[in-house]
TISEDREN-995722 format. One record per atom (N, C-alpha, C): residue number from 1; atom name; x, y, z. Coordinates in Angstrom, 1 decimal. Layout:
BEGIN
<k->NUM, a->CA, c1->X, c2->Y, c3->Z> $
...
//
This chain:
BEGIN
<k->1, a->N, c1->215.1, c2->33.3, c3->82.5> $
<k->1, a->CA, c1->214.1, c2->32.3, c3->82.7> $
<k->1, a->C, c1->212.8, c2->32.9, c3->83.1> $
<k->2, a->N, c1->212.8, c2->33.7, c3->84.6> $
<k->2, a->CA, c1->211.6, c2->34.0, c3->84.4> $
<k->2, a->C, c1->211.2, c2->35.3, c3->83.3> $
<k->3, a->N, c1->212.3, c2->35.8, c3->83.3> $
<k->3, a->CA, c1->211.3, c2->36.7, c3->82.1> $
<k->3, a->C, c1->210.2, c2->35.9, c3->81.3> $
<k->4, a->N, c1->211.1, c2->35.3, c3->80.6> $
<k->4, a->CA, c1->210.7, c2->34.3, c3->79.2> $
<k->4, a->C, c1->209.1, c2->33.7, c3->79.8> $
<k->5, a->N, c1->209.3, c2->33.0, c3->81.4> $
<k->5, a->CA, c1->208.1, c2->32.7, c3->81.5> $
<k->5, a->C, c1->206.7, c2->33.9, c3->81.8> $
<k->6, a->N, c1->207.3, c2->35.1, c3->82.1> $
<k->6, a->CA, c1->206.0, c2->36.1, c3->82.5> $
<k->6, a->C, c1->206.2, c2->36.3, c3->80.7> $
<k->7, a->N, c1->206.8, c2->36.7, c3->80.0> $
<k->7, a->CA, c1->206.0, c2->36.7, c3->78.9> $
<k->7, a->C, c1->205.0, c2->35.9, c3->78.2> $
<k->8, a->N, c1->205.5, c2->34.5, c3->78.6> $
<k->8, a->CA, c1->204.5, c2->33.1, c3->78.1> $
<k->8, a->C, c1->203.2, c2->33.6, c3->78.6> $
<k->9, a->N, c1->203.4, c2->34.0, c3->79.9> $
<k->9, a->CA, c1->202.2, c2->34.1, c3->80.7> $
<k->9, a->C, c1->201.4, c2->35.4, c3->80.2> $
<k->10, a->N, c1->201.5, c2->36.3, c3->79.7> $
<k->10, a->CA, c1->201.5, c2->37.4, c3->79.1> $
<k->10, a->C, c1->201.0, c2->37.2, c3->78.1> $
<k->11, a->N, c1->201.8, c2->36.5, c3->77.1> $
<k->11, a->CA, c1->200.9, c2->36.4, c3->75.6> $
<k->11, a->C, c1->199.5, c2->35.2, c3->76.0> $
<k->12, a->N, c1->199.7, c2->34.5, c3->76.5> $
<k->12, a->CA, c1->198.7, c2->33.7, c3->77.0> $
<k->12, a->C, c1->197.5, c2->34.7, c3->77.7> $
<k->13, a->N, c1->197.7, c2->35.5, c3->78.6> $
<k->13, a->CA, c1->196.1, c2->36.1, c3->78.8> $
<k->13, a->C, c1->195.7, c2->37.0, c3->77.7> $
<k->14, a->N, c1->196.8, c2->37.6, c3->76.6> $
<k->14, a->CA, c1->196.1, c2->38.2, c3->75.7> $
<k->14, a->C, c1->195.5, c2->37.7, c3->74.7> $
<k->15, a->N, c1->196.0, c2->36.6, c3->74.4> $
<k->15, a->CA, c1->195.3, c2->35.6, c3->73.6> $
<k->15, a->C, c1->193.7, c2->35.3, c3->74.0> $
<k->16, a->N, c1->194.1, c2->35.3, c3->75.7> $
<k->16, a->CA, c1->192.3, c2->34.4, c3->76.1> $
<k->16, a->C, c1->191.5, c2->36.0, c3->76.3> $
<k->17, a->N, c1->192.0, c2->36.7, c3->76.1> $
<k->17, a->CA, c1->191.5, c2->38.5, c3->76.2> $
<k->17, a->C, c1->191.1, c2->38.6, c3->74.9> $
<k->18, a->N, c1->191.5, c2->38.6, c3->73.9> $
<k->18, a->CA, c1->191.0, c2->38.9, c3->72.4> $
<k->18, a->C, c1->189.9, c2->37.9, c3->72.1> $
<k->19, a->N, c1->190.2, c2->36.5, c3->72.8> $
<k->19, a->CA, c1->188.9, c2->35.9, c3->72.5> $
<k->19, a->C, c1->187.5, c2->36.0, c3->72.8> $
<k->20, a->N, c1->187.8, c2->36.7, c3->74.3> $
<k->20, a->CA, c1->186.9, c2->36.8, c3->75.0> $
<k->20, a->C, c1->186.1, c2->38.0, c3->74.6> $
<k->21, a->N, c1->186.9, c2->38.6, c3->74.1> $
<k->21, a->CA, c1->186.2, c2->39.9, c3->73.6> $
<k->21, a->C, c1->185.2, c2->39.7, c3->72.2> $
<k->22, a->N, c1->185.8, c2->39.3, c3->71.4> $
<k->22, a->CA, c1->185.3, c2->38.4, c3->70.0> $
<k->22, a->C, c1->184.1, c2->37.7, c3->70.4> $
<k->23, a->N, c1->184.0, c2->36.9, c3->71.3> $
<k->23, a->CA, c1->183.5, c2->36.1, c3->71.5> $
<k->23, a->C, c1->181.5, c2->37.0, c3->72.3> $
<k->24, a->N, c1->182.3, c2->37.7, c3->73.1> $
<k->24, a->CA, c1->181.2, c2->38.4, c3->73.9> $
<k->24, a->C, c1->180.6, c2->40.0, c3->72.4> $
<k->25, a->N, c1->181.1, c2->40.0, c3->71.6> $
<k->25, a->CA, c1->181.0, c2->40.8, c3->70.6> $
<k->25, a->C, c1->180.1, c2->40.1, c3->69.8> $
<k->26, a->N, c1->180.7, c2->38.7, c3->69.3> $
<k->26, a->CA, c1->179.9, c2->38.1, c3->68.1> $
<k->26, a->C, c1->178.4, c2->37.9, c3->68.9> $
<k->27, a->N, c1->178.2, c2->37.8, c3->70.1> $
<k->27, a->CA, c1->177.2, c2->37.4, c3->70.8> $
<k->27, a->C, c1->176.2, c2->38.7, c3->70.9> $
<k->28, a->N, c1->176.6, c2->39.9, c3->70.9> $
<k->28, a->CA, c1->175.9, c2->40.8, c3->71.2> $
<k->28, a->C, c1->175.8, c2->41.1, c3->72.5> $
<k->29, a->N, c1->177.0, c2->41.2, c3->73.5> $
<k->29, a->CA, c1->176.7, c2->41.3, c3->75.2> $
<k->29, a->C, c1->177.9, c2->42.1, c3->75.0> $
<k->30, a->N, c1->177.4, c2->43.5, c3->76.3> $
<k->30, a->CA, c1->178.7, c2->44.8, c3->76.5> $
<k->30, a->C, c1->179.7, c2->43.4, c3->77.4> $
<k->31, a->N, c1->181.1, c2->44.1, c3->76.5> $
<k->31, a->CA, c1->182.2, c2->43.2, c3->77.2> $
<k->31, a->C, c1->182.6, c2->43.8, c3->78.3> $
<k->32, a->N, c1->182.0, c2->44.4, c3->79.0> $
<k->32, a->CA, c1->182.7, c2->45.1, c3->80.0> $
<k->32, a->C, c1->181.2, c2->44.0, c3->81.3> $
<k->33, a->N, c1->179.8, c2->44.3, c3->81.5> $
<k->33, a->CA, c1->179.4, c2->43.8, c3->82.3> $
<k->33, a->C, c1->178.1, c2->42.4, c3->81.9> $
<k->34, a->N, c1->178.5, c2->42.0, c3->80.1> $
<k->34, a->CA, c1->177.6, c2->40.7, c3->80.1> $
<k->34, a->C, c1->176.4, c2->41.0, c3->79.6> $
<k->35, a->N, c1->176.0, c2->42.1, c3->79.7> $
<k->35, a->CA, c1->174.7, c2->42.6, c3->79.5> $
<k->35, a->C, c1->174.0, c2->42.8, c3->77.8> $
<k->36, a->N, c1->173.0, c2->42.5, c3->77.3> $
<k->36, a->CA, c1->172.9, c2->42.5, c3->76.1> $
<k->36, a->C, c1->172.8, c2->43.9, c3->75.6> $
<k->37, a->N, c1->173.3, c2->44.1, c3->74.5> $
<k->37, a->CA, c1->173.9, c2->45.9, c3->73.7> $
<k->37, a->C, c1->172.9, c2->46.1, c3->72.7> $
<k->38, a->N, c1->173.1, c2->46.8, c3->72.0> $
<k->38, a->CA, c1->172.4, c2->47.4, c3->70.9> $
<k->38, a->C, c1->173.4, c2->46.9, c3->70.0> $
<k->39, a->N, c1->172.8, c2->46.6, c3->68.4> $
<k->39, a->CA, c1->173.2, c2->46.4, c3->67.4> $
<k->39, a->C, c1->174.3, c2->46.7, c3->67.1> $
<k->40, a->N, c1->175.8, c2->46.2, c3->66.6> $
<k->40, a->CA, c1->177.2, c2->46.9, c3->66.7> $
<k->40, a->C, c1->177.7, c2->47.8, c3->67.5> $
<k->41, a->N, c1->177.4, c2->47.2, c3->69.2> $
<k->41, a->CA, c1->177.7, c2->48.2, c3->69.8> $
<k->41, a->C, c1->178.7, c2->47.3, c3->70.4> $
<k->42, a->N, c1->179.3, c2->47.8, c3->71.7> $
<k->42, a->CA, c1->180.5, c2->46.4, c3->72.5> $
<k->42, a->C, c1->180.4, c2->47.2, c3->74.1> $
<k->43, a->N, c1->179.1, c2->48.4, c3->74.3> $
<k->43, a->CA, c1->179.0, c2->48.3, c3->75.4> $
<k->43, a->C, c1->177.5, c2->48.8, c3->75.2> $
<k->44, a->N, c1->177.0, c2->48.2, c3->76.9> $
<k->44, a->CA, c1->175.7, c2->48.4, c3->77.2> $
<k->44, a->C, c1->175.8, c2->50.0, c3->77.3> $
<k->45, a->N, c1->174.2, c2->50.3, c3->77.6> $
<k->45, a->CA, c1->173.8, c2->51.9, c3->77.9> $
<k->45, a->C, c1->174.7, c2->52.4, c3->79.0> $
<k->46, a->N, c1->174.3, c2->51.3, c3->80.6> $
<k->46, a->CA, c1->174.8, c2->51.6, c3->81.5> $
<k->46, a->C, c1->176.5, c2->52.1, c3->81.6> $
<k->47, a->N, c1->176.8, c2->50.9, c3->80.7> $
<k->47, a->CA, c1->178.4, c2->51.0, c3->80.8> $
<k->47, a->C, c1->179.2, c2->52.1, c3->79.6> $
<k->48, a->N, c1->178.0, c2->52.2, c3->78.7> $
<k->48, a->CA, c1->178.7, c2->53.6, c3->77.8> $
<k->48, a->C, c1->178.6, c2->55.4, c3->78.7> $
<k->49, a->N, c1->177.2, c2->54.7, c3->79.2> $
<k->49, a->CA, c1->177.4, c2->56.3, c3->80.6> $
<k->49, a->C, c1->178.5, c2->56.6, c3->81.2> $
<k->50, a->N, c1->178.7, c2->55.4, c3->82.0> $
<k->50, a->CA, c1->180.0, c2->55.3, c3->82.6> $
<k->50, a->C, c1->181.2, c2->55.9, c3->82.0> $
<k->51, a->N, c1->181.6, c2->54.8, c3->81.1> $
<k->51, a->CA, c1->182.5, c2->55.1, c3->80.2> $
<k->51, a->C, c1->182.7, c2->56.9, c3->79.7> $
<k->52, a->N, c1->181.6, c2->57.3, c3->79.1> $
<k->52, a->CA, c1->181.5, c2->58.5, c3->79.2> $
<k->52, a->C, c1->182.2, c2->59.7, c3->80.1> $
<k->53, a->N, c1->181.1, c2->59.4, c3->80.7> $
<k->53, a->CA, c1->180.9, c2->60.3, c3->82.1> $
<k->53, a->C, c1->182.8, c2->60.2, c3->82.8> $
<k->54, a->N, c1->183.4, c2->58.9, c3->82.9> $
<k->54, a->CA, c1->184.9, c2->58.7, c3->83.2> $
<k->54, a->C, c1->185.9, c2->59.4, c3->82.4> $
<k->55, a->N, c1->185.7, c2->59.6, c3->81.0> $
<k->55, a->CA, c1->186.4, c2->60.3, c3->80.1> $
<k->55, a->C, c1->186.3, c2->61.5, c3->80.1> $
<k->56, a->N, c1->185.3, c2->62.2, c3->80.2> $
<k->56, a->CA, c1->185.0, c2->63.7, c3->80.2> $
<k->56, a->C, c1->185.2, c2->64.3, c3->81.9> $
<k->57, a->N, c1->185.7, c2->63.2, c3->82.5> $
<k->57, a->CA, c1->185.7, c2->64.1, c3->84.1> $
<k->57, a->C, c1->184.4, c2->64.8, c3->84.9> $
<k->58, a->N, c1->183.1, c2->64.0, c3->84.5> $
<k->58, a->CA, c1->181.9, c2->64.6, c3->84.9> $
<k->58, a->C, c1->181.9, c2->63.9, c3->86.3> $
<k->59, a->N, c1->181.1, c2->64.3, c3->86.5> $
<k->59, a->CA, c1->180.9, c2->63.9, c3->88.2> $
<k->59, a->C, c1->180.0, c2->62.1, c3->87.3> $
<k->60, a->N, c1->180.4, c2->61.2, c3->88.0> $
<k->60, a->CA, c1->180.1, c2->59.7, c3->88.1> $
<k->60, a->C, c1->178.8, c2->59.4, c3->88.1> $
<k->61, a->N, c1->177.5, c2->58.9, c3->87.3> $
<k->61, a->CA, c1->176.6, c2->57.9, c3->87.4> $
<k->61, a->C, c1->177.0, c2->57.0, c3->88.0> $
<k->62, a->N, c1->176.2, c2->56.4, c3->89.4> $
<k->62, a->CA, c1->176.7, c2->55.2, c3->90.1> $
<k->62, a->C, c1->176.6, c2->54.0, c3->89.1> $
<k->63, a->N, c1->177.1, c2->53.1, c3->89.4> $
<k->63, a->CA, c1->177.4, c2->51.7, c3->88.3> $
<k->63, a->C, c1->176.0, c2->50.9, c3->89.1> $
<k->64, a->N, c1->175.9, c2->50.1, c3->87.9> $
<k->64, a->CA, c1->174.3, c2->49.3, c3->88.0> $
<k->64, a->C, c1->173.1, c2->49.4, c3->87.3> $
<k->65, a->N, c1->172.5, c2->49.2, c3->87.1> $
<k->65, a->CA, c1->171.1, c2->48.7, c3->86.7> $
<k->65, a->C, c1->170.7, c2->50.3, c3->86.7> $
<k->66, a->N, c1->170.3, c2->50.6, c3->85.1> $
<k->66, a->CA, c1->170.1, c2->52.2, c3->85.5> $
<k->66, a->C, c1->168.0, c2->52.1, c3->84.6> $
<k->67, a->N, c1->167.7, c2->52.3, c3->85.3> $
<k->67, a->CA, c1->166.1, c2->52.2, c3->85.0> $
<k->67, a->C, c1->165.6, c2->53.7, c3->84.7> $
//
């Protein structure tokens, strides 16, 4: 029984996760902080640094508003 229900509960946030993703995509906003993107992109400048910089093990740009 509970399995059955954390699955319900499971397929249910991925369901409202793919929408929200779709949804913040079709709009043109990085789905990570809301922020409006560049053309076919799905993250802002700020958040592709990040993103970046996280993957390659560089030392961290702080998160925020990068001017």
């Amino acid at each position: 029984m509970l399995t059955s229900r954390r699955d319900e509960l499971r397929t249910q946030r991925a369901a409202y996760q793919r929408d929200r993703y779709a949804t913040l995509r079709e709009h043109g906003l990085c789905v990570r902080c809301k922020q409006p993107t560049q053309h076919g992109m799905t993250l802002c400048w700020s958040c592709q640094l990040y993103n970046n910089q996280r993957r390659s093990g560089a030392r961290q740009a702080p998160r925020g508003e990068m001017e």
